[in-house]
Structure formats: C-alpha cells, structure tokens
N, C-alpha and C positions, 0 to 999 in steps of 0.2 A: 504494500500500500504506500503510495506517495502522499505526505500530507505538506501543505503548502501552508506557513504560518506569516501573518502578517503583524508590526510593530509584535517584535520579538524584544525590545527593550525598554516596553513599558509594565508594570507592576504585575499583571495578569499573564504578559506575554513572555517576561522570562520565567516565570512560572511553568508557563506551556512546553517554554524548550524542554524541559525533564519530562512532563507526563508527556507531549506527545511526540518523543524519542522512541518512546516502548512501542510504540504503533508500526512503526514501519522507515520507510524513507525519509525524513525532515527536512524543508528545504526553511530555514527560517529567515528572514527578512526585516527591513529597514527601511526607513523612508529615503539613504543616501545607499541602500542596497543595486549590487549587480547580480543577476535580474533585477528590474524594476520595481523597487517596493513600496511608490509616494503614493499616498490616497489626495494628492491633490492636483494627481492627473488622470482623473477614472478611466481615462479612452487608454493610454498607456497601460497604468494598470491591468484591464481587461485583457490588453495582449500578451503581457505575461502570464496570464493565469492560461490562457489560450495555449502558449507555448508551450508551457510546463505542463500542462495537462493532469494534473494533481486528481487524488480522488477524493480528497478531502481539504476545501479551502477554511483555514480559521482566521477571522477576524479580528484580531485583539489591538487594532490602531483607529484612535476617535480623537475628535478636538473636543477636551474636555476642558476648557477654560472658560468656566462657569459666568464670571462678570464679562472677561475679554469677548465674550460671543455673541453681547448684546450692541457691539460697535464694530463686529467683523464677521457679521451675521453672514454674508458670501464665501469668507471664507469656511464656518463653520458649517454650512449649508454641501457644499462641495463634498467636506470631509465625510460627515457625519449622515448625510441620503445621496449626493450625487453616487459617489465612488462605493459605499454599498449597493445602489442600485446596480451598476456598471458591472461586481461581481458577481451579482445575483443572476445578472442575464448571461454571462462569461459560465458559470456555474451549470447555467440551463443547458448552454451550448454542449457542453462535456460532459454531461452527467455526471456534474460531481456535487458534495454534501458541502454549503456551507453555514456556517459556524460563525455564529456572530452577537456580540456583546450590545446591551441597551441598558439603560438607566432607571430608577423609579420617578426619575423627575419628568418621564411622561404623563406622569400623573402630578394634580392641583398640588396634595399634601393637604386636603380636608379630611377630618372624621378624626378616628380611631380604630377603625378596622384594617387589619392587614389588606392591601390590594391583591386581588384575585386577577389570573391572566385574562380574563373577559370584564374585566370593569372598565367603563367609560374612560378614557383616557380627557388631559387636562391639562397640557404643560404650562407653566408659569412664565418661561423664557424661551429664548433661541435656544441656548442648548436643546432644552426637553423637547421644543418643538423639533432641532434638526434628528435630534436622535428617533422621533419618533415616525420622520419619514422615513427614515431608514428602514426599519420597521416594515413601514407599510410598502415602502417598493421591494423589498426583499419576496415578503408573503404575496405581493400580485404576480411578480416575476415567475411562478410557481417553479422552480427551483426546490430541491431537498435542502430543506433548512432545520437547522438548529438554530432560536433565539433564546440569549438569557438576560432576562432583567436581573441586575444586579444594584450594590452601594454599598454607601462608607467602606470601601474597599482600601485595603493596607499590606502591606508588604514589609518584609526585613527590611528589601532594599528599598532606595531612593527616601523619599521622604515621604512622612505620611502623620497623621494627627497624635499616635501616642509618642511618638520622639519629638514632637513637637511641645508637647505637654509636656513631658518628662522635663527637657532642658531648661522650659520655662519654670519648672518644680524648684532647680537650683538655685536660679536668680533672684525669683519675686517672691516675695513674704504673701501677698494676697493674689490671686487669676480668680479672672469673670470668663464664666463658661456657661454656654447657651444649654438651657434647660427642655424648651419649649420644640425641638427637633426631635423624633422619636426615631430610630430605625435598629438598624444590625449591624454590629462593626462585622467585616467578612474579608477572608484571606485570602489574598490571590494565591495563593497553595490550594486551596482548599476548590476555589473555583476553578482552578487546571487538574486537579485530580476529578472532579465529577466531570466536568470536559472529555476530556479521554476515555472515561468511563461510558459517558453516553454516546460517544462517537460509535462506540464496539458495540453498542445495544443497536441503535439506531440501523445501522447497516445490517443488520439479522431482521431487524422488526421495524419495516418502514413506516408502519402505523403509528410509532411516538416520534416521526418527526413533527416539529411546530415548536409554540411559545413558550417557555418555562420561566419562572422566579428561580434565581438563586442565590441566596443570602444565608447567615448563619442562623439557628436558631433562634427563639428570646429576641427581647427588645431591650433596648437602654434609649437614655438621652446623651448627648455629649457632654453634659454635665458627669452625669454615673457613670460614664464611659473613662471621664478625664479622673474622679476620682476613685475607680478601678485601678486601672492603669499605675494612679500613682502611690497605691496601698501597698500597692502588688510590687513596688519597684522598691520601696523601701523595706517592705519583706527579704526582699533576696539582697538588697546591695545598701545596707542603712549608714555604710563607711563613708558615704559619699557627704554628707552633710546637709543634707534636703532645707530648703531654706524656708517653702512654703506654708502658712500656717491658716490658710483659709481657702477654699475653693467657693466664690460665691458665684450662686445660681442668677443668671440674668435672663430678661428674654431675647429674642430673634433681633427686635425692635433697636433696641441701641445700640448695632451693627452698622455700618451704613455700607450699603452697598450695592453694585449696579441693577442686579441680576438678585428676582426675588428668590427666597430657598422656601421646599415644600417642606409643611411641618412635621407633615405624617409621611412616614419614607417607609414605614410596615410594609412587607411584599409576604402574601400568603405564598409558603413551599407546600401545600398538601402534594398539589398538582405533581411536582417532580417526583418526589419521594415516593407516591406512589407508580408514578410510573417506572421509575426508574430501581425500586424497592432498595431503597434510600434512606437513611436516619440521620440528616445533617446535623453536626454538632453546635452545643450552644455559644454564642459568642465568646461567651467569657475561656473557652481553653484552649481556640486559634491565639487570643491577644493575650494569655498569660505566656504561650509558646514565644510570642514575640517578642515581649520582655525579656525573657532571656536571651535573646538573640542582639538584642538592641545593646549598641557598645555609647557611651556615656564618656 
C-alpha cells in the first residue's frame, strides 16, 4: 500500500509519520517538498497526487490561524476548501481513500451538548467557515473519504497550550485563564494512532467510510485544563521553584481578539467508537503523558 501524507511537520502530521509507516509505503511531505506538497496551489497539488498514485491520501496541512484568517480570508479559503477540494476530485480520479482533518469550530459553540456529526453546522469565522467547505467539497466530490472533527489538539513537539502555561507557572505569581471554553484537550499521538487504525478498517468495510469526531474523552475548561497541567507538573518536578500562587478564572470577554472562539467545543465520539469499537481515553492521561515529556 502506498500512502501519500500531507504537512508531515505539523503536530498531527509528524505524529502520522510513525503510525502511518506501519501501513505500507510512506511518501510524506511538505509545503517546500519534492514532489509537490503546497496546498496553496491545489491544480499542482492535484498533479502530484495524480503522479504518485497513492492509495491512501492523508491530509494533515490547514491554515489554522485563527485571528490571521479573518484578514487573509483568500488565503485561508485556498488552503482550507480550495486545495481539499482539488484532492478530493484527484482522489476520485485514482480511486484512492482520502483522509482529512476539520475543526469543531464549524460549529456556533452554543448549548452544552456535545456536537453530534449531523448537527446543524454554525461557524463563527473564516477559519470555521473555510474548514467547513472543505468538508463539504470533499463529501460532494464523492471520493472515499475519511473526515475527523477534531480540537485543542497538542503535541510534545512545537508549541502548544500546557508548555505554555507551564513557563508562565514560573514567572507570574497570578495567570487569568479563560473558564467559559469547554472542550477536550487531545493528542496528536492519539489522533495518528486511531488514523491508521481506521484506514485498515475502512478499506475491508467501505460502509464506515464518512464523518467522525475525534477528540479525547471528558470535558474541561482551559481554566481546569491550565490548573491540571500545572498540579501535575509540580507533582513530578517541585525543584523547579513554581512561582504561581493563583490561577484566576476569567471569561472569553476580556480577551480581545479578531476572530470570535466557540464556547462549546464538546464533539460527541459515540459515533466513532462505535464504529470503529473504540474506547478513547480520557483527556487527562494523553496531557499527564505530556508533562512528562515537556522539558522546562
């Protein structure tokens, strides 16, 4: 099996380099890759998947600049539905499976209920909107597809919200951290192992291909998230000298910023887990994993 992997060096995608090595052939890629690996030329793009002839295209490159895409909304439009589009009909042509990553923020962030993959969709900005055509020209192009709604996604590497907390732990006696966000901190480890996994189901049982959630179990806020994290960090490494002595809860509201965020970021998994007979773990033993991981 050839599987063709795309932004191979963002949080989810070097993740994939390991799980989807075990598959077969791995050709993995770049936006300054040879072969051609930029999604912000989808007619290029296209030709290389043409070339290559992969049996399995994965997605894992999006313009994920949440504010930046409310004033480079072409740009993000490009990334995020042109150039999925582009591979979804490149995909058709070959018959091959693709694989591709979407956001909660196609949804408002009203309520309290976890989102279900058939709930009215609502984006609040460009991103949500571009990620959510994506989406939608993917599923018309009828193409074998894999979608996962995912978020608060984090990783050992690059940066990501509890090393961010964490160093702010050392520095400042008091952090305001937003209460009123609810969702799933979730692993890009954890999202390239169920990946892989559903690739090898999928291709036996073409009947689950289509949309899935997937995130960790449980819910937090970034609040409980930040004072997780930094209980947990002080458990394992208290040499350090932690300087923090209050974590106060604030709202969304006294943020300012371009690009509104949803509150409710909940994404119901029944849907995967059972189809995939699945028991995703709960948040909190991905981001205890990362603490140990995280160098300070």
């Amino acid at each position: 099996m050839k599987v063709l992997l795309l932004g191979k060096n963002g949080q989810i995608g070097w993740e994939l380099q390991r799980s989807l090595s075990l598959l077969g052939d791995l050709v993995a890629l770049e936006r300054h890759s040879v072969p051609f690996g930029d999604l912000s030329n989808p007619d290029r793009l296209a030709d290389t998947v043409r070339d290559l002839c992969p049996d399995v295209i994965v997605n894992a490159a999006a313009y994920t600049s949440v504010d930046k895409a409310e004033s480079e909304a072409d740009v993000a439009r490009i990334v995020n539905a042109t150039a999925p589009s582009a591979l979804a009909q490149a995909a058709a042509d070959i018959s091959a499976l693709l694989v591709h990553y979407s956001t909660d923020y196609v949804f408002d962030g009203t309520g309290m209920l976890a989102w279900k993959e058939g709930d009215v969709t609502g984006p609040l900005g460009v991103y949500g909107k571009t990620k959510l055509e994506g989406e939608k020209a993917i599923i018309a192009s009828g193409c074998n597809h894999l979608i996962f709604r995912t978020s608060w996604v984090y990783a050992a590497r690059g940066k990501n919200f509890a090393k961010t907390i964490l160093q702010m732990a050392l520095e400042h006696d008091h952090l305001k951290v937003v209460n009123d966000q609810v969702g799933s901190p979730t692993g890009a480890d954890m999202i390239a192992d169920v990946t892989a996994l559903a690739i090898r189901r999928v291709l036996k049982r073409p009947e689950l291909f289509g949309l899935y959630h997937l995130v960790a179990s449980g819910e937090t806020s970034w609040h409980g998230y930040a004072n997780h994290v930094i209980n947990r960090a002080r458990e394992l490494q208290p040499e350090l000298g932690w300087k923090v002595t209050e974590i106060v809860p604030v709202p969304t509201s006294i943020f300012l910023s371009k690009a509104e965020r949803p509150l409710n970021s909940r994404l119901n998994i029944q849907k995967i887990q059972q189809a995939f007979d699945l028991k995703l773990p709960h948040w909190q033993i991905g981001v205890d994993r990362l603490i140990t991981e995280i160098n300070l």
